[in-house]
C-alpha positions as CSV (number, residue, x, y, z in Angstrom):
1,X,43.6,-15.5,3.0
2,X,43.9,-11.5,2.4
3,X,40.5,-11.9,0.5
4,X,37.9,-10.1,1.9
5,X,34.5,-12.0,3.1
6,X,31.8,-12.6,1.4
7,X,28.5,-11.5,2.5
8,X,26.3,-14.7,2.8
9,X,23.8,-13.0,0.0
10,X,26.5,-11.7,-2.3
11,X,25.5,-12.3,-5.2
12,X,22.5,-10.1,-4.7
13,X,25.0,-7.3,-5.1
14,X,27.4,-6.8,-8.4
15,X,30.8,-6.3,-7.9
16,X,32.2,-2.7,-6.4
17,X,35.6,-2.9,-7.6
18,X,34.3,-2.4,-11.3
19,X,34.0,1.0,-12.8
20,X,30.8,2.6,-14.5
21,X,31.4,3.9,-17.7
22,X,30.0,7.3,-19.1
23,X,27.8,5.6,-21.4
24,X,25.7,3.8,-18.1
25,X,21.7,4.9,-18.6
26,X,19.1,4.8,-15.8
27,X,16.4,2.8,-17.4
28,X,14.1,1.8,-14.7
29,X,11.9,4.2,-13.2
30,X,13.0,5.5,-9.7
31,X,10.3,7.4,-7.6
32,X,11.0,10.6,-5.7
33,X,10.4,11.1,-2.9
34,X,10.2,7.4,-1.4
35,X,6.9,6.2,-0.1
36,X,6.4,8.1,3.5
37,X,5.0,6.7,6.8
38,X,1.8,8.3,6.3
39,X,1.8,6.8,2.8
40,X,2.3,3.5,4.0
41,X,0.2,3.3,6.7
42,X,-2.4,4.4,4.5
43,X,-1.4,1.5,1.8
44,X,-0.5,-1.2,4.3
45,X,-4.0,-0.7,6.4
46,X,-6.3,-0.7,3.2
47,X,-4.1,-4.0,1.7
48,X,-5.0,-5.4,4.8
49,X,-8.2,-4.4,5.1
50,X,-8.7,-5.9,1.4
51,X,-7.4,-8.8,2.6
52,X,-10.0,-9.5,5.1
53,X,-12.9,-8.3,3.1
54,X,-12.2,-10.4,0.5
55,X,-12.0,-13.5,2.7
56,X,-14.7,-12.8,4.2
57,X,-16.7,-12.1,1.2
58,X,-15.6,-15.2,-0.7
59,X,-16.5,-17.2,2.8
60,X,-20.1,-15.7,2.7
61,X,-21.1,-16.5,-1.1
62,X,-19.8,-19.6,-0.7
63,X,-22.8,-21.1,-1.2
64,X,-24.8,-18.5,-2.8
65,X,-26.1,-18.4,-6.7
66,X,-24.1,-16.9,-9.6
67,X,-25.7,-13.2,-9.2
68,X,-23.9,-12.8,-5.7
69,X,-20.6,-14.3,-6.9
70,X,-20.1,-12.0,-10.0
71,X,-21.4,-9.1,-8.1
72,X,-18.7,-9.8,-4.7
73,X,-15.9,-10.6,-7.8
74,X,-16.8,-7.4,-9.4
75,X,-16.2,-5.4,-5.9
76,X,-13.2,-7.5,-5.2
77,X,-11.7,-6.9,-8.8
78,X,-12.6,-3.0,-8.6
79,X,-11.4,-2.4,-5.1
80,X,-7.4,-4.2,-5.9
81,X,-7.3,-2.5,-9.2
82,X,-8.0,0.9,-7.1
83,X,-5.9,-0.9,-4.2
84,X,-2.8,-1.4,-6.6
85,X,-3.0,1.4,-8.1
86,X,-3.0,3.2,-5.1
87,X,1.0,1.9,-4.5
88,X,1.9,3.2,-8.2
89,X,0.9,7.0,-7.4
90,X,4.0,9.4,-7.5
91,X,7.0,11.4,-10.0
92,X,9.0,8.5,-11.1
93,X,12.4,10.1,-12.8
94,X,15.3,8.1,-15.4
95,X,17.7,9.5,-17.5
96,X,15.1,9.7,-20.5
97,X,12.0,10.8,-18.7
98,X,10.0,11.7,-16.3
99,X,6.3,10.5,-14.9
100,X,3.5,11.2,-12.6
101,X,1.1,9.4,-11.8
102,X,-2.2,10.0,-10.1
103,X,-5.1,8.2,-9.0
104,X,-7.0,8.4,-12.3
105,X,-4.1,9.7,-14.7
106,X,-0.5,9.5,-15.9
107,X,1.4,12.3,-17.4
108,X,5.2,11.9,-18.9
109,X,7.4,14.1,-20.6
110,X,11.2,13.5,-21.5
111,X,13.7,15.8,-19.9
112,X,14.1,17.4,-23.1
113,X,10.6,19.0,-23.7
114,X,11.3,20.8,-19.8
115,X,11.8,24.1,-20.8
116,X,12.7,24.6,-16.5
117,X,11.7,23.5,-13.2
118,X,10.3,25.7,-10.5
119,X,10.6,24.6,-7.0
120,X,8.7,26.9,-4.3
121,X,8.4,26.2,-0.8
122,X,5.0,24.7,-1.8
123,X,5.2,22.3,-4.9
124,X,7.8,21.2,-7.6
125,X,6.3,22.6,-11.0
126,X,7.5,21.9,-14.8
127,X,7.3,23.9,-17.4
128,X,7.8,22.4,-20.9
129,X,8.8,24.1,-24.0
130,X,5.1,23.8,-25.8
131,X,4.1,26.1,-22.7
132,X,2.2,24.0,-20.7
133,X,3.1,23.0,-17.1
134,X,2.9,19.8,-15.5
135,X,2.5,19.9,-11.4
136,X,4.2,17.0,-10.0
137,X,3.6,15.4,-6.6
138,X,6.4,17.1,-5.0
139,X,4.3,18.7,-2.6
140,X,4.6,20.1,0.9
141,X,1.4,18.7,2.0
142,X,1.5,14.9,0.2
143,X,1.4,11.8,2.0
144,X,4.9,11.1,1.6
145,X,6.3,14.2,3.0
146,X,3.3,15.8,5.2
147,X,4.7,17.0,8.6
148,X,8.4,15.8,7.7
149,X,10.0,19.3,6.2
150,X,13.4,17.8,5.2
151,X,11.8,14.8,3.1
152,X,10.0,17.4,1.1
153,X,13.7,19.6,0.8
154,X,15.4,16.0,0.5
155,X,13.0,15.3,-2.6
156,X,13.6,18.9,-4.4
157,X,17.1,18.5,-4.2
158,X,16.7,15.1,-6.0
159,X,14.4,15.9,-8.7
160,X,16.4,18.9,-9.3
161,X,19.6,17.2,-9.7
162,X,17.8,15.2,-12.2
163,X,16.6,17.8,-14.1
164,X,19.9,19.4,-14.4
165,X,21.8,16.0,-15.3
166,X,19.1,15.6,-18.7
């Protein structure tokens, strides 16, 4: 009787009474900051919008010849690639590495090339040991921290405190 309740989705949680060795890694990617509202409006509007395009178009060539439907398909196709891809942009951290990801390219480097992290009031900027720098998106004026000042100090503090675990 002196057990404490279960939450009805427990087992969607592990256990808090065990302890986390030393030798626990963070393998899956985690993305700093998280996804703003400006971000997500942006994301959740163009989904939708994709949505009802593509229902619409897929209504329209219903009955139309095979030119019309590989050419809608090929839109279609395009625009979710772009659409999904979209949802992926951002740094993602770990305990090995770090990642950004842009629209068109991806750049990763593990924490031990990072010769030292600058953090200004504009941008969060590495600088690796072959002398090249990588700017993340860790900026003042991204979607995910534009006119919120204490997301954007929130998400230097983070990626800092990475960078100083590795």
């Amino acid at each position: 009787m002196n057990d404490p309740r279960r939450p009805i989705f427990g087992f969607l949680w592990p256990p808090t009474d065990n302890a986390v060795d030393g030798d626990f890694q963070q393998i899956r990617m985690i993305r700093i900051p998280a996804r703003g509202p400006w971000r997500l409006i942006l994301l959740v509007g163009s989904s939708l919008l994709v949505v009802m395009f593509a229902g619409v178009a897929i209504m329209s060539i219903a009955g139309a010849g095979v030119l019309p439907v590989l050419a809608t398909g090929a839109v279609l196709a395009s625009t979710v690639v772009i659409l999904l891809r979209g949802w992926s942009i951002g740094t993602y951290v770990n305990d090995e590495a770090m990642t950004v990801r842009r629209m068109f390219s991806s750049t990763a480097c593990r924490w031990s090339n990072v010769a030292r992290v600058e953090c200004s009031e504009r941008a969060v900027v590495l600088y690796l040991a072959d002398g090249s720098m990588i700017l993340t998106s860790i900026t003042v004026n991204s979607l995910d921290t534009w006119l919120r000042p204490t997301a954007y100090d929130a998400a230097v503090i983070a990626f800092e405190n990475w960078a100083r675990k590795n």
